[in-house]
N, C-alpha and C positions, 0 to 999 in steps of 0.2 A: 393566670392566663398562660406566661409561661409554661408553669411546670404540667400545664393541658397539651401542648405541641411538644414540650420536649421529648416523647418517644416518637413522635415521627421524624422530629430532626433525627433521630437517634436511628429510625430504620432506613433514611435516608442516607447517612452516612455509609453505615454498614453496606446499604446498594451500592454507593461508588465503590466501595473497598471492594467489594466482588467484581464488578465491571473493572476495575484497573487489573485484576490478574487474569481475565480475559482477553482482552484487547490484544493487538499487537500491536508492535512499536513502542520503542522507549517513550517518546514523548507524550503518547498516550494514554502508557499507564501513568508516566507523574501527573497528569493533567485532572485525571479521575481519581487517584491517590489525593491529589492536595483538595479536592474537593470534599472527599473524603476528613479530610483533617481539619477541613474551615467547620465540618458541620460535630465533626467531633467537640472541637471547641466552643461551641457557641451550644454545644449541649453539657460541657463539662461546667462553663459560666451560671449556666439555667442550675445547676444543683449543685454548686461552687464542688466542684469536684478536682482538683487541685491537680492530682497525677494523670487524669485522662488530661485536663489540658494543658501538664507539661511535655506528656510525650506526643502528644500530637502536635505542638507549638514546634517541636525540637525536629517531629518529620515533615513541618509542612516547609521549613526551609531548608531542608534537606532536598526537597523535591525543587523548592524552588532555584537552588544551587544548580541542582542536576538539568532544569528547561533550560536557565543560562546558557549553563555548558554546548547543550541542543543547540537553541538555536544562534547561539553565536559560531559554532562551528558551522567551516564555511567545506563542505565535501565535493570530492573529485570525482564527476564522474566520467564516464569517458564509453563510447561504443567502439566494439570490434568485433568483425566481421569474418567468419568462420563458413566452411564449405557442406559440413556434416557429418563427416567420417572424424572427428577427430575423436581421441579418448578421452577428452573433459567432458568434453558435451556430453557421453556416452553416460559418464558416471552420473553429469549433473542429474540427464531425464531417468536414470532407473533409482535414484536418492527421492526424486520427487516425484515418481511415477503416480502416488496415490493421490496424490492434491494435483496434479499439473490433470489427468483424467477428468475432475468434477468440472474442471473448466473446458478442456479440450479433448471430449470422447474420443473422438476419431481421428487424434492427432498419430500419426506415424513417423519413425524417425526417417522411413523412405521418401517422404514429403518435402526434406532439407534440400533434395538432388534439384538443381537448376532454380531454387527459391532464393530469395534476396533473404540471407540467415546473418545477425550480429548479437552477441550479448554485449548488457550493458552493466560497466562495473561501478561499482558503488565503494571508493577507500579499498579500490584492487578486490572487491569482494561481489560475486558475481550475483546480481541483484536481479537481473530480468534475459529472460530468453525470447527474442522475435526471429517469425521467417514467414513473410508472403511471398506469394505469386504475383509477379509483375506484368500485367499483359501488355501487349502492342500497344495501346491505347491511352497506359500508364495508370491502372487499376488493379492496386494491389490487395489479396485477398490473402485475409490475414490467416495463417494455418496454427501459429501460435503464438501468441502474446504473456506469457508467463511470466511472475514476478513473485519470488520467494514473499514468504508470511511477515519476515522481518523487516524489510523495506513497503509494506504495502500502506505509504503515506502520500499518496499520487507525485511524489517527487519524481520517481522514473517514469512514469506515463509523461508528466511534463516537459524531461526532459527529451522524450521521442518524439511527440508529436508538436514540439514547439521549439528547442534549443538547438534541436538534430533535423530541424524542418528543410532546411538549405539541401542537409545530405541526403534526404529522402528524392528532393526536386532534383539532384543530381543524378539519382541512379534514376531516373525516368516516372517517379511516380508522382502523380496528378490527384489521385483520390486512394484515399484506404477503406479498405470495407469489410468490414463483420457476415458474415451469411448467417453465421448461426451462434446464439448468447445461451450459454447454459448456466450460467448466475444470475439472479436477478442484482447484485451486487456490482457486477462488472458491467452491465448498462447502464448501473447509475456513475463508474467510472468513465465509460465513453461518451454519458451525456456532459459530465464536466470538463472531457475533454472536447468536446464541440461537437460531437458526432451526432448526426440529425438519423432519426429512426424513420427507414422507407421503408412500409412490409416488413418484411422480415430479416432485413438488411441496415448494421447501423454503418453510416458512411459523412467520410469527413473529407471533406474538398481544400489542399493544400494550396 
């Protein structure tokens, strides 16, 4: 009965191992790696295959070292708030000009002039780029919400619209608003951050 399932544990595994060198983020690949190597193992048992489950024995606690490492570090993050004209910012958006697009078509760098603009650092390492428009009212529209590939663990969303929520209420803003979701990806990011979908408007009330 076993050795009837043992090729789909076996095509199972193989699936995680490909899924972890897609993913982004460190904790993701080890997550889909070790699962990867439970099913390696439990297929190297099924045909006593002795070196598939040493080396996969040897990297599932490898991995498991490495989520440690994760999630016991404890990282810095920190917002700062930039006017538009500077030469980081300049470099960041034409570095990421081709991923920050598929999210933000119609983003312009002229958009930054009189918008509430900060990035947010992540271990000094510049992890997300935001700037709405703050009206009278205190309804800010969000022109860019950008967050590089390597941080995209909802850590920095979290820590904007929930950690950094005080400093938002203090620059005047009351609600934030989406007009328009060019990911189907990034809705499911703003619905875990609370953002309730009106028409065609996702909007979160601080």
């Amino acid at each position: 009965m076993l050795q009837q399932i043992a090729p789909y544990i076996g095509y199972l595994a193989s699936v995680f191992l490909i899924i972890s060198l897609s993913v982004h983020g460190d904790a993701k690949f080890r997550i889909f790696n070790l699962l990867g190597c439970i099913c390696f193992i439990i297929y190297g048992f099924i045909f006593n295959a002795w070196p598939v489950i040493l080396t996969n024995t040897i990297l599932l606690f490898i991995n498991i070292y490495y989520l440690n490492i994760y999630y016991k570090h404890i990282e810095n993050f920190d917002l700062v708030e930039f006017d538009g004209d500077e030469k980081l910012i300049e470099k960041f958006l034409a570095f990421y000009g081709e991923d920050i697009r598929k999210y933000f078509p119609e983003f312009t760098i002229q958009q930054f002039k009189n918008n509430y603009n900060f990035i947010v650092l992540r271990d000094l390492g510049i992890a997300n780029i935001f700037s709405a428009n703050v009206s009278a009212k205190g309804d800010a529209t969000v022109a860019i919400n950008y967050t590089t590939k390597k941080y995209r663990d909802y850590k920095v969303s979290n820590f904007i619209f929930e950690k950094e929520k005080n400093n938002l209420i203090a620059k005047g803003v009351k609600r934030i608003i989406y007009s328009k979701i060019q990911i189907n990806n990034f809705s499911t990011l703003l619905n875990r951050n609370g953002f309730k979908q009106i028409g065609d408007e996702y909007i979160k009330t601080l």
